[in-house]
N, C-alpha and C positions, 0 to 999 in steps of 0.2 A: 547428517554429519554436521557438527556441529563448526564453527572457524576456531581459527587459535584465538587468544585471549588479545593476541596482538594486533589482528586485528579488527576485533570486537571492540577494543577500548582507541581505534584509531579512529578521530574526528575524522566528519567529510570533506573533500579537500575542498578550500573555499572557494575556488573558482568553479570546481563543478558543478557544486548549488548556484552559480552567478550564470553560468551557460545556459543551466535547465530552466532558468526564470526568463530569460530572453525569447529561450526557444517556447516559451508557454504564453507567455505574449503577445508574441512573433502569431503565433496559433490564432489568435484572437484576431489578427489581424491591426494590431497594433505598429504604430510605427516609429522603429524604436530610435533612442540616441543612446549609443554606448561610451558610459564614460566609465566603465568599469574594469576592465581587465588590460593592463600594460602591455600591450602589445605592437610592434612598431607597424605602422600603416603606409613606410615608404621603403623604395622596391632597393632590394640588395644592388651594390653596385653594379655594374655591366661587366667592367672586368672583372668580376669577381665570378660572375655569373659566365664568361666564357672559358674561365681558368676551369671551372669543375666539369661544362661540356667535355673539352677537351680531354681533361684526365679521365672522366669517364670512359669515352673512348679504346682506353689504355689497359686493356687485360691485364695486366700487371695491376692494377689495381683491384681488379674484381676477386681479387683472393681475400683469406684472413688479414688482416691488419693486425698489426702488435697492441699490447695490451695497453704500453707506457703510450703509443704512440709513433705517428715518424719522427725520428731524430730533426729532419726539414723543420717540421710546425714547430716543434720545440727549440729548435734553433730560431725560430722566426718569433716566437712569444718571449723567449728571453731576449732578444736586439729590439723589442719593442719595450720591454721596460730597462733597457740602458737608456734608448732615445729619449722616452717620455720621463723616465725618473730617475736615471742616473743610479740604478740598481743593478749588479753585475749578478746573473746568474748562469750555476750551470746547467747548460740544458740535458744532459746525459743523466744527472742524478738530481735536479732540483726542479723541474718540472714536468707535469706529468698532462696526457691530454684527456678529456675527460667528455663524453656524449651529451655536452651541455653542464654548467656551472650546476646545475640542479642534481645532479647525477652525481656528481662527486661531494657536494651538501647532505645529500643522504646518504652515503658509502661512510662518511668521515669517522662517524661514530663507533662501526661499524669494528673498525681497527682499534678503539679504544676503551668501549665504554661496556662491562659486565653488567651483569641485571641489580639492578640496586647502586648503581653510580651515578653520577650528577653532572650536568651539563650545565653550563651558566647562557641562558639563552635570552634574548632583548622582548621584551615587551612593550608596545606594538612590536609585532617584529613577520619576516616572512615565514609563512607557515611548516616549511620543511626543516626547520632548524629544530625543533620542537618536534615534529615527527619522525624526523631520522632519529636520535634519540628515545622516540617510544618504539620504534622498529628494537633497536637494540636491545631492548632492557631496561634502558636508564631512567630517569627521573630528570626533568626540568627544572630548575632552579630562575626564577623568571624576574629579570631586571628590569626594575619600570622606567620606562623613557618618558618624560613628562616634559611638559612644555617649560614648567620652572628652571631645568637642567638642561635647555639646550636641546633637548631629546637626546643625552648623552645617560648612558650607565651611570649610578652614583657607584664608583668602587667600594669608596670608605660603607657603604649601605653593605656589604655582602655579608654575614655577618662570618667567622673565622672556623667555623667548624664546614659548614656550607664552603668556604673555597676551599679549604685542606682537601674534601671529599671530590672535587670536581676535579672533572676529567678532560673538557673543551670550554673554553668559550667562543661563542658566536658572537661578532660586531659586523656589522652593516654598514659602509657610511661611504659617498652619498647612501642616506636610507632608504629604506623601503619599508612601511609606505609613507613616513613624516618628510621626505625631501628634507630633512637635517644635516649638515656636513660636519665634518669634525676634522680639527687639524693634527699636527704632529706632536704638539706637547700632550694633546689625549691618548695619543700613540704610544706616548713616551712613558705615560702612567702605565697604559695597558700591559705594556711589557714590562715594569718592576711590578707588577700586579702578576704576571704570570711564572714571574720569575721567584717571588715570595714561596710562591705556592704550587710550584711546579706544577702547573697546566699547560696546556696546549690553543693558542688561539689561531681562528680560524676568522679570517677577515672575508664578506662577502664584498667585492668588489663591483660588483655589475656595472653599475651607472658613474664609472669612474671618469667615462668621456662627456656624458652625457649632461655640463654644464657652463652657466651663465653671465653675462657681466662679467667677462674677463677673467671669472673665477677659473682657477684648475686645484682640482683633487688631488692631494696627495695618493701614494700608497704605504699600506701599511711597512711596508718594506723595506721603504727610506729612512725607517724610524733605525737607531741604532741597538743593536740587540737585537732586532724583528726577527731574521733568521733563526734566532738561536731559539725559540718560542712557539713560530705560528710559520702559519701558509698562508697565502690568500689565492680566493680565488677569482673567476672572470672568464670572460668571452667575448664570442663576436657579434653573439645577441642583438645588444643593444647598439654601442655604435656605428656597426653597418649593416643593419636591420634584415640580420638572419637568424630568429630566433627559430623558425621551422629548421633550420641545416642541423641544429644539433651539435655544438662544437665549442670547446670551451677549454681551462685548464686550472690545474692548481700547480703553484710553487713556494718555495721558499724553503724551507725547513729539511735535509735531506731524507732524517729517517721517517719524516712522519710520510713525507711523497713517495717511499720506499711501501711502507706498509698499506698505502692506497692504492698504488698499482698492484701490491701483492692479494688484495679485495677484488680490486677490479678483473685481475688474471682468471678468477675462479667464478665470477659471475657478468664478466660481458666478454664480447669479443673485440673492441677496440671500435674508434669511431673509422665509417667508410673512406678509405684514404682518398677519394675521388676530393671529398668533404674539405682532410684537410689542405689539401693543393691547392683548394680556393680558400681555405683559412688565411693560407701562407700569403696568398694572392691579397686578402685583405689587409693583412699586419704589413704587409711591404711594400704595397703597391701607392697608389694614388690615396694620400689625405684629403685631400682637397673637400671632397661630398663629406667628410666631416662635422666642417664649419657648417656645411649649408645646412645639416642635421639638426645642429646647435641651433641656428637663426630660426628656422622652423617651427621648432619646440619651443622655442623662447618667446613668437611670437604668440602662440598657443597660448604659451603662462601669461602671458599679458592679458590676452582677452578672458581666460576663466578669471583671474585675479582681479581682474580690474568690473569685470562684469557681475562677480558676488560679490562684491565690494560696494554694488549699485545699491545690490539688495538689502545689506544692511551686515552684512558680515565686516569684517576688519581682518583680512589676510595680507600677509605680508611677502614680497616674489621669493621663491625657493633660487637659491643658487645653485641645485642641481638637480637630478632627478628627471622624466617627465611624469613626475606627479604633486598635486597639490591638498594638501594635508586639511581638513577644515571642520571645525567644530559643528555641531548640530543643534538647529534655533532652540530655544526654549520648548519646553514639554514634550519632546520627544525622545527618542532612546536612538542607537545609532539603527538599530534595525527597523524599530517602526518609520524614522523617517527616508531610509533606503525604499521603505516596499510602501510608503506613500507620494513619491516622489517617481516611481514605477509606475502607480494604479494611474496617479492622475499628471502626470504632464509626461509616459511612458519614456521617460529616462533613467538611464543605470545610472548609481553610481556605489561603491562598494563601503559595506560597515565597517565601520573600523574596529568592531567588537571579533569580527570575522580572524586578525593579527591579535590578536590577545586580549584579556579583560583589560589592561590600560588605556587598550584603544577604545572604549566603550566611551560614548560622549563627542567622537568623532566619525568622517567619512574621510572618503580616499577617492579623487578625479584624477583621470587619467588621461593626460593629453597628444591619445594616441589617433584621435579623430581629427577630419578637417576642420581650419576654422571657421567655415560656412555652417556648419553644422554643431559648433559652440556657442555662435550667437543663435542659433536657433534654439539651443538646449537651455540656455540662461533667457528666453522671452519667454518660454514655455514655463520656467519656474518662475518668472517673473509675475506672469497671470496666474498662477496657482497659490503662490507664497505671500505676495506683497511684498511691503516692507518686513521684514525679518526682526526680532528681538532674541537675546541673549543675557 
């Protein structure tokens, strides 16, 4: 029996080829440093961690969950972007909860996009934005984020026939994986950019907490108009390091949240409410491990920054993200210098060709490892690499 065409023509997802290389190494008996896959490496808070005991506990939870979600989480992820952005949302019809940010990333298109439709999607960019989209039918439409631009969309580049035909746009920011920020006057384009041409945009929010030097991220939300346009989305992933819990959400826009839960109602059963009771626990409880999150991470980016910086690179500190964006030396490609950087000083780190052909010329570190084990990863490239040219 043959698979559908869909997919047959769907790339493998990039981090599963990033696992199966570790795990084959690993085999060898090699001794790895992973700097490859975003993953947070510090432990969910405690209260957060006795709020889901508890609720577990709670029969009343061990049943179906709703599909939007509990009204509670939802009520708890809109008082969080009042507090942090001064965005009033309703929780009953403007956000929706969703089995992780990734989950409702793939669903979106889902609501929108027939076979032969367009999607306007970032290049380098996160891999599912582009797949959800081939799940659907659609076509890609691929914006290149370059370093001349900021790692920002050129809009004026899209050319007028291509946005008429588009159905969503996806933006990123803090990015994934350039660690590029973007403020609200770029917000402010996106939305008469979507409003020209009546589309739909879709802000990936992830690493919204997750930055430095005093900096804070906007959301797309705060921009005026954002409502009337797009969603963004987000979770508890990243800043309170539960990306295993699975829990996340989208808002903003009410019909487009409307037609997502109406996706969602037909194909999951809502996230474990056990889950979000510790969601709600995280969005309202103790900030505090926050900051330490922050200092953590940021001493991270100092030591990879400051230690490819030894070698001959010239990067410059992200102000958000934990990840650090970096070109690849002279004569090599982003994947030969990935799987020579694996053979011989057995450290990951991810292609940037892997996030779209833009990224080609680049890699992507991930500073979700100790820092005992970054300065071990940069002496290892150190006797492998030398001094570095570009």
């Amino acid at each position: 029996m043959q698979e559908a065409r869909r997919i047959r023509e769907l790339p493998p997802y990039l981090f599963a080829r990033i696992e199966k290389k570790i795990a084959a190494a690993r085999e060898r008996g090699v001794d790895i440093i992973s700097l490859g896959i975003g993953d947070p490496d510090m432990p969910t808070p405690a209260h957060v961690i006795d709020k889901l005991v508890a609720a577990a506990h709670n029969p009343e939870n061990h049943r179906y969950p709703t599909s939007e979600g509990l009204l509670a989480f939802r009520q708890a992820v809109a008082g969080w972007y009042q507090r942090l952005y001064g965005v009033d949302l309703d929780p009953r019809r403007e956000v929706v909860t969703l089995i992780g940010s990734k989950e409702g990333i793939a669903h979106i298109s889902l609501c929108y996009v027939d076979p032969g439709d367009i999607n306007l999607v970032p290049d380098p960019g996160y891999p599912v934005y582009n797949i959800g989209t081939l799940l659907a039918g659609g076509e890609s439409y691929f914006m290149p984020l370059t370093a001349a631009n900021g790692f920002l969309p050129d809009l004026g580049a899209i050319p007028g026939d291509v946005a008429r035909r588009a159905k969503l746009m996806f933006i990123n920011y803090p990015n994934n994986p350039t660690g590029a920020v973007a403020d609200l006057k770029f917000f402010r384009e996106v939305v008469e950019f979507a409003k020209s041409y009546d589309l739909i945009v879709c802000h990936d929010a992830a690493y919204s907490e997750i930055t430095y030097d005093g900096y804070h991220a906007p959301s797309f939300l705060q921009t005026p108009g954002a409502k009337e346009v797009g969603i963004e989305f987000n979770s508890v992933s990243k800043p309170y390091n539960m990306t295993g819990w699975r829990l996340g959400w989208a808002c903003g826009r009410a019909d487009v949240i409307e037609a997502l839960t109406r996706i969602k109602s037909n194909v999951d059963s809502g996230a474990f409410q056990a889950v979000q009771y510790a969601g709600i626990a995280a969005l309202t409880g103790p900030q505090e491990g926050l900051a330490e999150v922050r200092r953590v991470y940021q001493e991270r980016r100092d030591i990879i920054v400051d230690g490819f910086n030894s070698l001959g690179w010239h990067l410059d500190k992200p102000k958000a993200t934990f990840y650090v964006w970096a070109p690849v030396p002279k004569g090599y490609t982003s994947a030969s210098f990935a799987e020579m950087v694996l053979e011989k000083a057995g450290v990951i780190i991810t292609p940037g060709n892997g996030y779209g052909s833009y990224g080609e010329g680049y890699f992507r570190i991930a500073l979700t490892i100790s820092k005992e084990r970054m300065r071990e990863a940069i002496e290892r490239l150190g006797r492998v690499l030398g001094k570095v040219e570009f």
